[in-house]
VODOVEX-330911 format. One record per residue (C-alpha): x negated, y, z. Coordinates in pm, whole numbers, plus 50000, padded with zeros to 5 digits. Layout:
<pts>
[pt [X,Y,Z]]
...
</pts>
This chain:
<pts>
[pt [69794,87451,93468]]
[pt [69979,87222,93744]]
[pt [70364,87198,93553]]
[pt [70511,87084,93825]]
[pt [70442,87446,93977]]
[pt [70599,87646,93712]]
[pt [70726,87624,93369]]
[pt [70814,87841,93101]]
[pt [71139,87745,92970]]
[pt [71135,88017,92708]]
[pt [70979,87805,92466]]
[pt [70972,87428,92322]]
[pt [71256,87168,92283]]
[pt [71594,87280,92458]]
[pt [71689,86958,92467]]
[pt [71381,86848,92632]]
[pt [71343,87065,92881]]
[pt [71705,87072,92974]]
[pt [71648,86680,93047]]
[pt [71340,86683,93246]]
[pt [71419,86989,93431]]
[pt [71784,86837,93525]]
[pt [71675,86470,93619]]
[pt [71537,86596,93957]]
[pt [71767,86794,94037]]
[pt [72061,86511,93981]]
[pt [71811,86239,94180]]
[pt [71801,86528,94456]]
[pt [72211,86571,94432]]
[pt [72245,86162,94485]]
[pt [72025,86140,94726]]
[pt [72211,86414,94957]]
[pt [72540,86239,94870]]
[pt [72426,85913,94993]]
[pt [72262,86072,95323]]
[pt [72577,86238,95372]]
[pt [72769,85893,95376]]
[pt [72511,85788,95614]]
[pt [72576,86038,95885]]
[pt [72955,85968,95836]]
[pt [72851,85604,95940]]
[pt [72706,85673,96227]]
[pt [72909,85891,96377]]
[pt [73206,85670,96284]]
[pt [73012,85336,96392]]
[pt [72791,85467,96674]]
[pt [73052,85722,96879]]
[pt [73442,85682,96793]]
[pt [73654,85732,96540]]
[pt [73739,86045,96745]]
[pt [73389,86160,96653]]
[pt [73423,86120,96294]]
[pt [73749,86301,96313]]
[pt [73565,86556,96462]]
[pt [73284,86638,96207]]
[pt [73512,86595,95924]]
[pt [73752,86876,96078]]
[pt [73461,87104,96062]]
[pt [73377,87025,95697]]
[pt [73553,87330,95451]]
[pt [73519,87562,95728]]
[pt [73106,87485,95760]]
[pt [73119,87547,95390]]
[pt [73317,87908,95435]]
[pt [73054,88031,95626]]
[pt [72751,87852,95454]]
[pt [72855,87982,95156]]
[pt [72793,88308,95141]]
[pt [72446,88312,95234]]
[pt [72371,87991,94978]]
[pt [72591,88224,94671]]
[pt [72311,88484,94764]]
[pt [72070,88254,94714]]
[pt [72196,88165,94351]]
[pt [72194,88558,94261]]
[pt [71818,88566,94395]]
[pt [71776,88277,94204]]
[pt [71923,88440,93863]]
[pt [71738,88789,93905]]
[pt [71370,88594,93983]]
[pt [71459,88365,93644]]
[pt [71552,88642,93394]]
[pt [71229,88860,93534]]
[pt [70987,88526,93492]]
[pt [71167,88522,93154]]
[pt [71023,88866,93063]]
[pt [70656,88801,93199]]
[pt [70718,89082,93449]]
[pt [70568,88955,93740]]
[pt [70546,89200,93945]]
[pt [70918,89214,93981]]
[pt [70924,88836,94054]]
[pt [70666,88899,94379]]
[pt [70932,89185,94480]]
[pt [71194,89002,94417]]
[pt [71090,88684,94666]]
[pt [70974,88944,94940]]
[pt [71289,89157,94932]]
[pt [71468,88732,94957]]
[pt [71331,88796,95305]]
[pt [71566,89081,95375]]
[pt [71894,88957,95221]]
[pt [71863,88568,95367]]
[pt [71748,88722,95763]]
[pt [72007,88958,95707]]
[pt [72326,88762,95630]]
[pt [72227,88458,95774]]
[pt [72192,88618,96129]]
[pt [72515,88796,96066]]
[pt [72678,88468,95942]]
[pt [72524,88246,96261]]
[pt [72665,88486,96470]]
[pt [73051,88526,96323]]
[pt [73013,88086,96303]]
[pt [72947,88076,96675]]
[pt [73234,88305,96828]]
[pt [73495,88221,96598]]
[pt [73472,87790,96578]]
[pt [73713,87743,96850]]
[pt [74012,88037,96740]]
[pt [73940,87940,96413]]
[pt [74025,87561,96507]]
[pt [74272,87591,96709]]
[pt [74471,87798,96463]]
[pt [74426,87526,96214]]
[pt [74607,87340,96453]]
[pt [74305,87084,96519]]
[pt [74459,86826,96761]]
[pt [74345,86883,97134]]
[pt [74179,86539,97189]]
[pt [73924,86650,96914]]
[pt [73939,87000,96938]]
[pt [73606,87034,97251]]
[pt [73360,86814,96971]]
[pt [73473,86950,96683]]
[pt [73390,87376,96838]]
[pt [73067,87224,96968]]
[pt [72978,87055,96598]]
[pt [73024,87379,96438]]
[pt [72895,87629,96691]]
[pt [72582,87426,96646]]
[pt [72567,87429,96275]]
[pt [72638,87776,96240]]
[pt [72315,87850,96458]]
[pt [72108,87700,96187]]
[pt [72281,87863,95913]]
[pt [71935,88048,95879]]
[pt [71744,87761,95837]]
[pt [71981,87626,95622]]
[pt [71966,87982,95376]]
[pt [71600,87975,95395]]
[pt [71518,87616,95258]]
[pt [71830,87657,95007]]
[pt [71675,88018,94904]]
[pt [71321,87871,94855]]
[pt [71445,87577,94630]]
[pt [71638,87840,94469]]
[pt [71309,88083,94391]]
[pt [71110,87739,94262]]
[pt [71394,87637,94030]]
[pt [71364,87997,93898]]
[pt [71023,87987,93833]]
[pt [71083,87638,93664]]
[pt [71006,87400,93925]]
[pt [71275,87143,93990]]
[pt [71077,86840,94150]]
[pt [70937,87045,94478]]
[pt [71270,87148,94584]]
[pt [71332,86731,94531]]
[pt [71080,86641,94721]]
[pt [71159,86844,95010]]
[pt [71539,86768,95015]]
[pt [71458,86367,95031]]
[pt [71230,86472,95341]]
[pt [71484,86643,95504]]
[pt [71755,86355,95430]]
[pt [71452,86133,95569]]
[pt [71443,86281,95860]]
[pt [71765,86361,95913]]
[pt [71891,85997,95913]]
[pt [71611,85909,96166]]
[pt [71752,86181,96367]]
[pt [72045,86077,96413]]
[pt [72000,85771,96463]]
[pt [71751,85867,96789]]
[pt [71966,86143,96913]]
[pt [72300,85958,96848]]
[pt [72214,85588,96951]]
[pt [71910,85632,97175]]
[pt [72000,85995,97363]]
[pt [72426,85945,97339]]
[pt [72441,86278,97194]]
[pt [72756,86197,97022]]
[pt [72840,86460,96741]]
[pt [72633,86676,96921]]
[pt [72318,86509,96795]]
[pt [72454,86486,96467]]
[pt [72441,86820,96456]]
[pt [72107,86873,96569]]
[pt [71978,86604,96372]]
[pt [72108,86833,96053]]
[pt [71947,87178,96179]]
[pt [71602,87032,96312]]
[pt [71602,86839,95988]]
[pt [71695,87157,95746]]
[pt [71437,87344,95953]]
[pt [71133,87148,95905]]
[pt [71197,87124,95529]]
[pt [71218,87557,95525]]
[pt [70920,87571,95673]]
[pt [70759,87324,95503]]
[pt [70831,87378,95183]]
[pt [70769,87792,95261]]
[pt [70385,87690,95334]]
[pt [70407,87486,95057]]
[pt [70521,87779,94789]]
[pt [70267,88063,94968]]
[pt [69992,87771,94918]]
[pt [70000,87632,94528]]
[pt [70216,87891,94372]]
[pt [70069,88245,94301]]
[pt [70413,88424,94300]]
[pt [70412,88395,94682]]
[pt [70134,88587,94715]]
[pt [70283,88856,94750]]
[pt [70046,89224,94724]]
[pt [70075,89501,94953]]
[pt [70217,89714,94732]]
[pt [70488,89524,94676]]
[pt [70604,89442,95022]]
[pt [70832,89701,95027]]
[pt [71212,89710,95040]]
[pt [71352,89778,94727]]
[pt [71722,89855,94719]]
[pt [71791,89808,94318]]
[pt [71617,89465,94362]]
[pt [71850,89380,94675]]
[pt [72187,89570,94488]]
[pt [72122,89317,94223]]
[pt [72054,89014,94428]]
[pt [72400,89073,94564]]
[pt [72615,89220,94299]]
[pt [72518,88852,94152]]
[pt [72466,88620,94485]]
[pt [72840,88749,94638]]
[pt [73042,88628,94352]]
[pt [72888,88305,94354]]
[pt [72968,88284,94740]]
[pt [73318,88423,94680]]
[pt [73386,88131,94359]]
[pt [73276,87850,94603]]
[pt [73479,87934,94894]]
[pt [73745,88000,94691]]
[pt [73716,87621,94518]]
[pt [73635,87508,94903]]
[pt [74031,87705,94990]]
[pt [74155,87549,94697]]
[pt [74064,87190,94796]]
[pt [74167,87251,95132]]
[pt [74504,87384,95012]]
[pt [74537,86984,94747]]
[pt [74393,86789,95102]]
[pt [74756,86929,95296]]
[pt [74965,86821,95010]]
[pt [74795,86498,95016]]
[pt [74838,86472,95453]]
[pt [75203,86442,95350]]
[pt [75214,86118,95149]]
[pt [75069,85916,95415]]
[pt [74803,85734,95508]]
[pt [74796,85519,95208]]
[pt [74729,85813,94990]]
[pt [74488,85961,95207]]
[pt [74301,85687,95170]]
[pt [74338,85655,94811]]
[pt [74262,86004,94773]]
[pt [73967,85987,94983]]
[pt [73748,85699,94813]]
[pt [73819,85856,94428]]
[pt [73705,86199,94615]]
[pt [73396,86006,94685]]
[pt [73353,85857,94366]]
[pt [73452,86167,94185]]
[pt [73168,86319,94328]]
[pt [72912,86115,94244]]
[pt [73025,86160,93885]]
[pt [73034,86539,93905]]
[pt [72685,86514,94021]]
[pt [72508,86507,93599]]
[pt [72753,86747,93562]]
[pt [72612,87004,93833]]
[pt [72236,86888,93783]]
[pt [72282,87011,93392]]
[pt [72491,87298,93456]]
[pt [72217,87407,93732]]
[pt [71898,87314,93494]]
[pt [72111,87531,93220]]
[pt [72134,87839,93434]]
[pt [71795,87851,93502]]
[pt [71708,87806,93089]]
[pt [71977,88095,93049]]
[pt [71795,88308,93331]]
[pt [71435,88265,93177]]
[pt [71549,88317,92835]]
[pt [71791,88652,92833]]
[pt [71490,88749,93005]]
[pt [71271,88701,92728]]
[pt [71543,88828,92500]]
[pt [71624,88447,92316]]
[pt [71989,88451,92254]]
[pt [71927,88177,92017]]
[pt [71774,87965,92243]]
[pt [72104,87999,92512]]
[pt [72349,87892,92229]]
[pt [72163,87634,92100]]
[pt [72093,87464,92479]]
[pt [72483,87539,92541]]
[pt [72571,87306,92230]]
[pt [72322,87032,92341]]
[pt [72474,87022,92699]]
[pt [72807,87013,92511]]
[pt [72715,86693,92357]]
[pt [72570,86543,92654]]
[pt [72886,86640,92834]]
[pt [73100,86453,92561]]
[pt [72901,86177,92547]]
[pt [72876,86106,92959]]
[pt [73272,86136,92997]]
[pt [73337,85918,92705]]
[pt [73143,85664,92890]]
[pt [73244,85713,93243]]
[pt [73628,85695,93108]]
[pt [73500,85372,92943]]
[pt [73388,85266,93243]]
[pt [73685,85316,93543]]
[pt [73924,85134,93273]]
[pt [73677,84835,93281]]
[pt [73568,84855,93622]]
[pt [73760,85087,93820]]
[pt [73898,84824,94063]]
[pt [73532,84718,94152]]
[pt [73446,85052,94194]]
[pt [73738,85086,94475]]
[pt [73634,84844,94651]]
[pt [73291,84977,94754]]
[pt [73477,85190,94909]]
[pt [73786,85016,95093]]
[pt [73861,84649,95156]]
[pt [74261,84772,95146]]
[pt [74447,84590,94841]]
[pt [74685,84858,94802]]
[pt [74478,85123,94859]]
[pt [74246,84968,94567]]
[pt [74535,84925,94316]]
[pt [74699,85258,94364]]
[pt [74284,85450,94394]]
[pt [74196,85223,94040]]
[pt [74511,85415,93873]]
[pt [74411,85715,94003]]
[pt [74089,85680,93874]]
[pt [74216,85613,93525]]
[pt [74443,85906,93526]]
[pt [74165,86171,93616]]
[pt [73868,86003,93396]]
[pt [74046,86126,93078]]
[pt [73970,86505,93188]]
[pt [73600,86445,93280]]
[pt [73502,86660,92947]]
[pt [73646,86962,93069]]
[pt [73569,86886,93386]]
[pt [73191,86910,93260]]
[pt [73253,87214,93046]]
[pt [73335,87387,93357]]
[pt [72953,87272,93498]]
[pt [72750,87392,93205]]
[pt [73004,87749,93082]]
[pt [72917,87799,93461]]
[pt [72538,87760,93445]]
[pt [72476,87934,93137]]
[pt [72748,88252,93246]]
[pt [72598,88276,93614]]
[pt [72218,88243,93484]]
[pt [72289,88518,93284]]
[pt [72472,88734,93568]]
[pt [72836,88729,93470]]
[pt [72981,88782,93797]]
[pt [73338,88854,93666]]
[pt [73327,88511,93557]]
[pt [73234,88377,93903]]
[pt [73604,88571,94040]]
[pt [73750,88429,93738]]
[pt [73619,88038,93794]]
[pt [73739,88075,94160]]
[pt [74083,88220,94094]]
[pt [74193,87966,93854]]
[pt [74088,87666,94059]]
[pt [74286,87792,94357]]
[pt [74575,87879,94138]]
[pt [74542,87543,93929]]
[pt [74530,87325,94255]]
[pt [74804,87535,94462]]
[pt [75068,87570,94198]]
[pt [75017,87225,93979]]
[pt [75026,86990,94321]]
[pt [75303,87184,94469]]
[pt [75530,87154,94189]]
[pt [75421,86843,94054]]
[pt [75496,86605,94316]]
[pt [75870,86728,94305]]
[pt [75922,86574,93955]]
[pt [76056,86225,94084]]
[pt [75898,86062,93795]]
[pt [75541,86195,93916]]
[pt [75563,86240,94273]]
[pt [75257,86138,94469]]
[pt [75057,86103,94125]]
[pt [75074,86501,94104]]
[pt [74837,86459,94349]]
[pt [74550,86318,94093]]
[pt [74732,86526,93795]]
[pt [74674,86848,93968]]
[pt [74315,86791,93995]]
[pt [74309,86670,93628]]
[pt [74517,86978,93512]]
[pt [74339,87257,93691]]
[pt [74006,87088,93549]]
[pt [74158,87112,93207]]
[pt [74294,87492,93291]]
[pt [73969,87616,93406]]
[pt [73744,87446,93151]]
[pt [73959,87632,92878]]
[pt [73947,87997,93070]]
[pt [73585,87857,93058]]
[pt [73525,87839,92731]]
[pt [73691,88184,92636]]
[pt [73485,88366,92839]]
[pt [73204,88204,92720]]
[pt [73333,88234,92336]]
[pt [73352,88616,92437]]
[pt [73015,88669,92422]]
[pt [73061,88961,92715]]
[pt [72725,88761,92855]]
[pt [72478,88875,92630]]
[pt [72575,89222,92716]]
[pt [72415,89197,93091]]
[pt [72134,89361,93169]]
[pt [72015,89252,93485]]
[pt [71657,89333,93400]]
[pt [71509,89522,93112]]
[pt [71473,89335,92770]]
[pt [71142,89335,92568]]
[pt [71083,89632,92348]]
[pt [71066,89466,91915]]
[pt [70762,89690,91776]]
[pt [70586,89802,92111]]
[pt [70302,89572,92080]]
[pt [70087,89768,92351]]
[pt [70315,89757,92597]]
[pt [70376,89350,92515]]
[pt [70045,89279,92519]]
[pt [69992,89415,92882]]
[pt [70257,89165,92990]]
[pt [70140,88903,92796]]
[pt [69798,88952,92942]]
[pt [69957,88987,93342]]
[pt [70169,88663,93255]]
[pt [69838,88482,93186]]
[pt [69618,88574,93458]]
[pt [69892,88453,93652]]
[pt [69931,88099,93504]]
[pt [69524,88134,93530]]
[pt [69647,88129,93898]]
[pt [69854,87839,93870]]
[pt [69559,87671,93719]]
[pt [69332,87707,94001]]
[pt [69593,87662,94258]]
[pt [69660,87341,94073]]
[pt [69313,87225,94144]]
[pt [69340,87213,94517]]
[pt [69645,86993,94568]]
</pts>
């Protein structure tokens, strides 16, 4: 059997397989992060700082509308695990065809909404007129591909399910491939100016869909899809989005609430902008083991409620505790030793280094809750807790409104509030975190139905379908 297709994460090492299934995932989530930088470069270098003003303007409000349809992904993602989980693979196959529904559906929908409102939408967020024509045309263009953005996301979504974190990595480094050659042909050689950048993105994200959709129907078995099962099925859908809108509603409400921190920061000046910009940078590349693990755990969560291994959940959760721990204490070691270098990566300004280095120091002490948020967040959404999705959102818009607010009118804080709100609303949701985890109101979802102790017969059968399909894998293996 080709591993690399699927894998059963309902038995073996938790530690293990929480490793190896995460590592691809994280190089995937660097990768993306550096492309991103890349495409900031050009536009910045290559057009005018205009430009770059442009595309960044566009940024949280590209996520609003991407987000829904990627959130549906996630519950699509979370349904397909927890069925592979209990060998019922029949329900996978309906699962992935009725994916066709929900992704056409909302991302048409979503496309459409993206391209009428950019301009009102921008010019009520008071996006100055010299940008204003670039920054509508940058967004009506991205919003057009939001389809071909859900599709490729939904597809890696479906593979992670099943197990599979490496194809999903292969395809995103294509795409970022691509992408950068892109725009560098559209933006230097054809003067497209953001415009290119934009197509660059779409043309890039929909080569990878279809790629790695031909890819899936060819070497994995659980995209061919029988007749009888091409059917829409609406408790199939109803779950895909009692889960997947939660998840869309908890990241644009984290998306509002860092748009809400970026307008306290506008009014501290440009040295804090700055300063505020480069550890946002840095932050993220931190955050990035944190998201890898807490996405490799709610896949391990998915498979194994499935299966009905409670056991198996708590035990991973522990391990990714101690991981957790044992990252922060070193990246805290870390910024206090090397911090300044760090900065200046980033920036060449001396101030802006000194003042981002302290930053750095103040926010690197709450990197453990920071990563308790990532993995209570993969294990609760892999096993369908959509309550907690509203709950994660809410705080994090409360946490970052109310701390910066009122923070930075203590005249002993002031501008710091800035960094200490971030730290504090970490802290405040990592906690709310960990008592809904401590709960235990997650092992009480059924999102699919749970092995029957004693009913050998009926075990058997699935045992015997879940074979012939890995006999599948094995033959579909032997072709690549």
């Amino acid at each position: 059997m080709n591993k690399g297709l699927v894998k059963d994460m309902t038995t073996g090492n938790e530690f293990k397989l929480l490793i190896s299934f995460s590592i691809p995932m994280l190089i995937g989530n660097i990768f993306q992060q550096v492309y991103n930088m890349v495409d900031s470069i050009v536009v910045g270098k290559y057009v005018s700082a205009n430009a770059l003003a442009a595309v960044g303007a566009t940024g949280s409000l590209n996520f609003l509308f991407f987000s829904l349809c990627i959130g549906l992904t996630g519950g699509i993602g979370v349904v397909i695990s927890q069925h592979f989980g209990a060998k019922d693979s029949v329900n996978v196959r309906r699962t992935i065809f009725n994916s066709v529904y929900i992704i056409a559906t909302t991302g048409l929908v979503m496309s459409l909404l993206g391209i009428l409102l950019a301009r009102p939408v921008l010019t009520w967020l008071h996006t100055p007129s010299n940008i204003l024509d670039d920054a509508t045309a940058y967004m009506q263009i991205s919003c057009a591909g939001i389809l071909a953005v859900a599709a490729y996301n939904c597809i890696s979504s479906i593979l992670r399910a099943l197990g599979d974190s490496k194809t999903p990595l292969f395809f995103l480094i294509f795409a970022s491939l691509v992408n950068v050659f892109l725009d560098l042909l559209l933006v230097i050689r054809f003067g497209l100016g953001v415009r290119g950048v934009a197509y660059a993105t779409i043309i890039a994200q929909i080569l990878s869909a279809i790629g790695s959709l031909i890819y899936a129907i060819r070497k994995n078995p659980y995209f061919s899809i029988n007749r009888d099962e091409m059917s829409f099925n609406r408790r199939i859908t109803g779950k895909c989005y009692r889960i997947g809108l939660p998840l869309a509603m908890q990241s644009s409400l984290i998306a509002i609430s860092c748009v809400a921190l970026q307008s306290v920061v506008n009014t501290f000046g440009s040295l804090v902008v700055a300063a505020f910009t480069a550890t946002s940078r840095i932050e993220q590349l931190v955050q990035q083991p944190f998201n890898s693990l807490g996405m490799a755990l709610s896949t391990f969560t998915g498979q194994n409620i499935g299966a009905g291994k409670l056991d198996r959940v708590k035990r991973a959760f522990v391990r990714s505790v101690i991981l957790v721990a044992g990252f922060s204490i070193l990246m805290l070691l870390f910024f206090y030793k090397f911090g300044n270098n760090i900065m200046r990566v980033f920036v060449s300004d001396a101030d802006v280094i000194s003042f981002g280095t302290s930053a750095l120091k103040i926010t690197s002490w709450f990197y453990f809750t920071l990563g308790i948020i990532y993995v209570v967040r993969g294990l609760l959404n892999g096993a369908g807790d959509s309550i907690y999705a509203m709950i994660n959102g809410g705080v994090e818009v409360a946490g970052r409104i109310v701390f910066s607010n009122t923070l930075i009118l203590i005249p002993s804080v002031g501008k710091w509030g800035v960094w200490l709100a971030t730290a504090l609303t970490w802290f405040i949701t990592g906690i709310a975190s960990l008592i809904r985890y401590k709960q235990g109101k997650w092992k009480l979802i059924q999102l699919v139905e749970k092995p029957v102790q004693g009913n050998i017969n009926a075990a058997n059968e699935e045992q015997k379908l879940h074979n012939n399909t890995d006999n599948q894998l094995c033959t579909a293996g032997g072709k690549a």
